[in-house]
N, C-alpha and C positions, 0 to 999 in steps of 0.2 A: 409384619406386613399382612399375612396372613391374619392376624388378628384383627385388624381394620378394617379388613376385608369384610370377616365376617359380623363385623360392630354395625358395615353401614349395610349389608342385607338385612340384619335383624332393624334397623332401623326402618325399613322399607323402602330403603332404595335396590331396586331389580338388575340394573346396569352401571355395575361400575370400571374405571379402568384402572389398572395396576402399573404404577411405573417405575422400572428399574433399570440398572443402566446395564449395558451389555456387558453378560458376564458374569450376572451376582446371581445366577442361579434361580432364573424362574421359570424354566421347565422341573426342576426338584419341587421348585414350592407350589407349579402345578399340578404333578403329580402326588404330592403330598395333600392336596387339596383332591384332587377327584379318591384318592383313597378313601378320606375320610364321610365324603361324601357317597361313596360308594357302601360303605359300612352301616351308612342312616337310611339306605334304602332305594336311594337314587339314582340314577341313570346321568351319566355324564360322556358329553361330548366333545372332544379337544381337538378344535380345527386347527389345521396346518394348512400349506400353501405349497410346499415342495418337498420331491423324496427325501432327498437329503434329510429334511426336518424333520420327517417321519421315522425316518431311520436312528436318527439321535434319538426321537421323543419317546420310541420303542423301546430303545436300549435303557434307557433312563429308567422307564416304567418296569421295564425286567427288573436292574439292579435292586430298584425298592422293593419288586416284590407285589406288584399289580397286576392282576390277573385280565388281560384288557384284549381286544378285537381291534382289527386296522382296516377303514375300508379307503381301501385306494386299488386300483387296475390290478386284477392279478391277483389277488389277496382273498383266502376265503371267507365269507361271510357267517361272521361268527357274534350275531346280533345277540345272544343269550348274554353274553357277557355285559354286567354294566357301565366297565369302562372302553370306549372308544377312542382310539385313533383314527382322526378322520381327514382325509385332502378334501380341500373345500372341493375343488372338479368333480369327484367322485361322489359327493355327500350330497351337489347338489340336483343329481342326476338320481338319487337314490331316494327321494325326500318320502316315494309311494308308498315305501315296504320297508322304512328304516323304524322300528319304536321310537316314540319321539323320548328326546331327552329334556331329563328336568333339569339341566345346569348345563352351561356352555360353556366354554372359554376358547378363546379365538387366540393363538399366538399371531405376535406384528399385529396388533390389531388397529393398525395408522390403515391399514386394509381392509378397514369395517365398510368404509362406507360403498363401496363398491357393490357392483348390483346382484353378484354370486353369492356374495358375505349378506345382504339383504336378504334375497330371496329364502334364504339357512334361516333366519331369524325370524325372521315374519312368518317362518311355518309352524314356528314353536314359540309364540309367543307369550307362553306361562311358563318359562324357563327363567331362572337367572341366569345372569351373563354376567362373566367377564372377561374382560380383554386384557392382555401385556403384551405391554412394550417400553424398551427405552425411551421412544418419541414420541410424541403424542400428539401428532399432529401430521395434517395429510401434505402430499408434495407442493405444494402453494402456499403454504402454511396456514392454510385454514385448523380451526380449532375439531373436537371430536365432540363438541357438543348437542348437537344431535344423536349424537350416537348414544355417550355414558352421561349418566346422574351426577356422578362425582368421582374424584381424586382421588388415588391413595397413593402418597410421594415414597418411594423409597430412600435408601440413603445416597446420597452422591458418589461420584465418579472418586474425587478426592478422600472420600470417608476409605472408600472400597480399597484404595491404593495403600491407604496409611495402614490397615488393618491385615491389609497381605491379598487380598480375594481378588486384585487384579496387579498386573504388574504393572512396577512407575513404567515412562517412557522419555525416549529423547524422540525430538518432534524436527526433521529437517527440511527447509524449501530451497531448494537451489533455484537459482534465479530462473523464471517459466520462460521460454519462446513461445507458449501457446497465449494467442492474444484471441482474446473471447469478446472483444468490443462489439464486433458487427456481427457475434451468432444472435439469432433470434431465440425468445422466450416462448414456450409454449406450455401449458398447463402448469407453469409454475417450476420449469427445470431447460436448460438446454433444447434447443430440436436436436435430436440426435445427427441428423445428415451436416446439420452446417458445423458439430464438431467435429464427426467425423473429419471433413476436412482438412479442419484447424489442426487436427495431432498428429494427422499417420505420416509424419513426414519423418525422413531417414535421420535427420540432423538431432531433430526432437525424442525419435526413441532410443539413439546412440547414446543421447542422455541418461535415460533409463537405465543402460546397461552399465555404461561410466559411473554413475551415481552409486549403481549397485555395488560395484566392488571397490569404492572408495569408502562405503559407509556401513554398507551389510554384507560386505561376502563371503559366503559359503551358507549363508542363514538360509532358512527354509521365507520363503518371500510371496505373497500372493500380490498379484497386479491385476488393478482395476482398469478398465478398456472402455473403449467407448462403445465399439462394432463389433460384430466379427473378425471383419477383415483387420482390423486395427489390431486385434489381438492376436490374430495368427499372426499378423507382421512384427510385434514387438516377441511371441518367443523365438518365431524365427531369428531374429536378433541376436536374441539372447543363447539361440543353441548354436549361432555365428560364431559368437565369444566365448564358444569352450563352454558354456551353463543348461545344464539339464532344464527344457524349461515346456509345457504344452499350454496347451489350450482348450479348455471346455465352454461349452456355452448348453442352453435349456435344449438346443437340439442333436446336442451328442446323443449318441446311443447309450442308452439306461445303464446297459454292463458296461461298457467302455466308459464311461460317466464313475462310476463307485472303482473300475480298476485306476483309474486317473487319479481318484481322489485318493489311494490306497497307497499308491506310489509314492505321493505326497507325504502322507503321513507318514510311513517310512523312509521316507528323504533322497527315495530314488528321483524323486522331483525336485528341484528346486526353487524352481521360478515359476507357480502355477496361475495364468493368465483368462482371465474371463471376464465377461460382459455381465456384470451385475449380480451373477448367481451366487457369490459366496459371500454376499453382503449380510445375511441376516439368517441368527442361526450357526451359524458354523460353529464347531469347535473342533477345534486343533490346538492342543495344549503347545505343542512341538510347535507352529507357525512363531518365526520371531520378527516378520518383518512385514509393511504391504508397503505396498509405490502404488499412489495415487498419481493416476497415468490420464484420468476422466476427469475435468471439472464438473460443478456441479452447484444449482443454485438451490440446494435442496438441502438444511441442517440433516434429516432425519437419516440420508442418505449420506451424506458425510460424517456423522458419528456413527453410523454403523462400522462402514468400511475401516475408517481410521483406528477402530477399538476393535476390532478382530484379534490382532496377535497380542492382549494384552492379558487373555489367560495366563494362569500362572500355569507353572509347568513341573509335577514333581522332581523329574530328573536332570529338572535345572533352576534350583532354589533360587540363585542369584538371579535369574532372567532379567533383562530390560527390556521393553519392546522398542522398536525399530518403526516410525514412522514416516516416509520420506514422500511428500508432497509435492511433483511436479508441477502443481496446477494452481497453486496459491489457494488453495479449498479453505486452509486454513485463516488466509486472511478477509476469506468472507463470511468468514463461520465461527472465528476463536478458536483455542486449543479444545482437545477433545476432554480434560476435566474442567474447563471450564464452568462455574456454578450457573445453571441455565433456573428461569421462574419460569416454569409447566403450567399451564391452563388449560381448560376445556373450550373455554375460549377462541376467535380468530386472533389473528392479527392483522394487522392496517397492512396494508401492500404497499411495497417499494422497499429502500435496502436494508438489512437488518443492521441492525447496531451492537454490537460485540463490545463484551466489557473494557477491556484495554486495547490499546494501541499495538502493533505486534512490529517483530524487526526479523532480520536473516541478519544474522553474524555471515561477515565476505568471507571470512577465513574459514571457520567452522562449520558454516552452514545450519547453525543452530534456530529455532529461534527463540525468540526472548522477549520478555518486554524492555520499551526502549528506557537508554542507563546509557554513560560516560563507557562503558566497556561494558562486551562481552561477557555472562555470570559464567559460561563454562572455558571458555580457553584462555580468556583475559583478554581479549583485542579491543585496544582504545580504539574509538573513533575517533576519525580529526571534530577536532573542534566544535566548526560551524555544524558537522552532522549530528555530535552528540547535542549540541544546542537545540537539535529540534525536537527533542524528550521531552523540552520544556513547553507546556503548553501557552500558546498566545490568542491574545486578540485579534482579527482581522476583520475586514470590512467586509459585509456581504450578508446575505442573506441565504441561509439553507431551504432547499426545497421544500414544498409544504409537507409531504409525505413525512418527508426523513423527520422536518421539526413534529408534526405532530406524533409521531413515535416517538421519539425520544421524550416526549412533554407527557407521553402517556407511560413511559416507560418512570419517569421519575414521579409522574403522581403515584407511581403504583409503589414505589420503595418510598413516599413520605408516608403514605397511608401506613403501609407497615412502621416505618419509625417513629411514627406517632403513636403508635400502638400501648398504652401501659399495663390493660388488666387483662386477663388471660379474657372475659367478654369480649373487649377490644379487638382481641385474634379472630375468636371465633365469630364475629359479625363478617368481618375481612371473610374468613373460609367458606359462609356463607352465600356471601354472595358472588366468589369467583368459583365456585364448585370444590374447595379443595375436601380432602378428609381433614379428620379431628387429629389425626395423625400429624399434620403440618402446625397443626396447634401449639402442640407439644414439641416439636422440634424449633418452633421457632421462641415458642416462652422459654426453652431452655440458651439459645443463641442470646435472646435479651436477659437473660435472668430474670425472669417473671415466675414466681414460685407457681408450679402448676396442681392443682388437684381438683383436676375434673374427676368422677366418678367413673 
């Protein structure tokens, strides 16, 4: 990846993005990157967005052996050093008196376009940049092409699982009582207030805790929330039912914040409940489980969340992760290895279209794609339900939105299977931004003998 990387800088492309899936290790391969970068002479800047992030991205950079400065609240300024730790808050408050850097890299960088991440950028515009992230794409699903030049595809969620670098999963939706028909849409996700609503109810988090020790219990568990309030009331809940369980949010107190998360890691916690904050970033090898407690119209923010506890874990070879979905997230989103096609590109608005069709086994709670029975517990369906696996004809017309996605979505996989010469690829990567990197992976998926240069 790293090689790609630096194929399409020496190309002359300035901003590219990097994408990998959560977990395959690119804080290492950022910091292996401003190393080397630092070694040629350079100055290098690696924005982050939260302590927490900062504090992993620290440690990281110790482990390998980077001699680096952090500028964030509190922290002394130690500009001599080439390589930089830096909270966008604090970086952009400092833009007077900071040496500009000759290379960026923005972690989450689905948070580029944003006018703090701007401002950073636009100061130092003879910089290269790059950005990583799993997603590549902002919360309405608009593309980052304004932002980066081009693509560099990492390996999939599926490659990652098969090779050990993340652990498989069992994926469970117990039937939702949260009904989301009449929440409103706003910038491309939930209002907060009208779900609020919809979830903090007694009946619905008693869920959460029943679910839990029918399916994870005793696991270390992080639960996603919608409010505040919402999430004080589901641990409250949960420390009801005998389960060690708190609550953090961005306005805990900083120590009380890292003692919370400490607890966790050591399993004095069990059940740690918050509002969006351990989404992105996190690592806890030890987390075996999250309840998805928040709907959410947002892929980038539901594969975050959902692929948290899928670290592997040394001192538990065997791990499975635990993903239990109150909210059907996955039925508007797919599973979380799902093979997703990344662009820099928009997409057309209205409902995303997911590769297969999905089921909840009644007994198991699994889910699955739909089959005559169950792949994990064996529960035949009656009849007339297994029949509806089968796909039919009917009359009607699908909305214009939804058809012309799908009509763009299948022009976009003829183009590719029409594909013969490895030219053929790269005209395709050409003109949807990807790297030369995708070239190659995909001449190898069709058997196209590749030897580019």
């Amino acid at each position: 990846m790293l090689r790609e990387v630096a194929a399409e800088f020496a190309a002359g492309n300035r901003s590219i993005c990097l994408v990998g899936p959560c977990g395959c290790g690119k804080t290492v391969m950022v910091g292996w990157s401003s190393a080397m970068s630092a070694a040629q002479g350079r100055r290098v800047l690696f924005l982050v967005h939260r302590q927490e992030l900062i504090d992993q991205a620290s440690e990281t950079f110790t482990a390998l052996g980077i001699n680096h400065g952090i500028i964030s609240s509190g922290q002394p300024r130690r500009y001599e050093r080439p390589v930089q730790i830096g909270s966008v808050q604090t970086v952009v408050r400092r833009l007077h008196e900071m040496p500009a850097p000759d290379y960026i890299i923005t972690d989450e960088c689905h948070h580029s376009v944003a006018a703090t991440y701007r401002k950073i950028t636009d100061s130092y515009r003879n910089a290269f940049c790059l950005g990583v992230t799993a997603t590549p794409e902002r919360l309405g699903g608009q593309g980052l092409g304004d932002i980066f030049q081009r693509l560099v595809i990492g390996p999939s969620v599926k490659e990652l699982i098969r090779l050990g670098n993340l652990a498989p999963y069992d994926l469970y939706a117990p039937p939702s009582k949260v009904d989301t028909s009449d929440i409103r849409v706003r910038f491309g996700d939930y209002v907060r207030d009208d779900l609020a609503a919809a979830v903090n109810k007694s009946d619905i988090i008693g869920g959460l805790v029943e679910n839990y020790r029918r399916l994870a219990d005793g696991t270390n568990a992080v639960c996603y929330c919608v409010s505040r309030a919402h999430s004080d009331h589901v641990a409250r809940m949960f420390r009801d039912a005998g389960i060690s369980a708190t609550h953090i949010d961005g306005d805990t107190d900083k120590r009380l914040r890292a003692q919370i998360i400490a607890d966790f890691r050591a399993r004095r916690v069990k059940v740690l409940c918050n509002v969006d904050l351990i989404s992105e970033g996190f690592d806890v090898p030890s987390m075996e489980t999250v309840i998805l407690a928040r709907p959410t119209q947002s892929l980038g923010l539901y594969v975050q969340q959902s692929m948290r506890p899928m670290r592997p874990d040394k001192d538990n070879p065997g791990k499975r992760a635990i993903i239990i979905d109150h909210t059907g997230n996955v039925f508007r989103h797919g599973m979380p290895d799902e093979d997703r096609e990344w662009t820099l590109e928009s997409r057309k608005r209205g409902k995303r279209v997911i590769g297969v069709q999905l089921r909840t086994c009644p007994k198991c709670l699994r889910v699955h794609e739909p089959g005559p029975k169950c792949p994990f517990c064996g529960y035949e369906y009656p009849r007339a339900v297994a029949e509806e696996a089968i796909p039919r004809q009917v009359e009607g017309e699908l909305s214009k939105v939804e058809e012309l996605e799908i009509l763009a979505k299948k022009s976009k996989r003829m183009e590719v299977g029409r594909a013969r010469t490895i030219q053929d690829l790269e005209r395709i990567a050409i003109k949807r931004g990807y790297a030369f990197g995708w070239v190659r992976h995909m001449a190898q998926v069709k058997g196209i003998r590749y030897e580019r240069a």
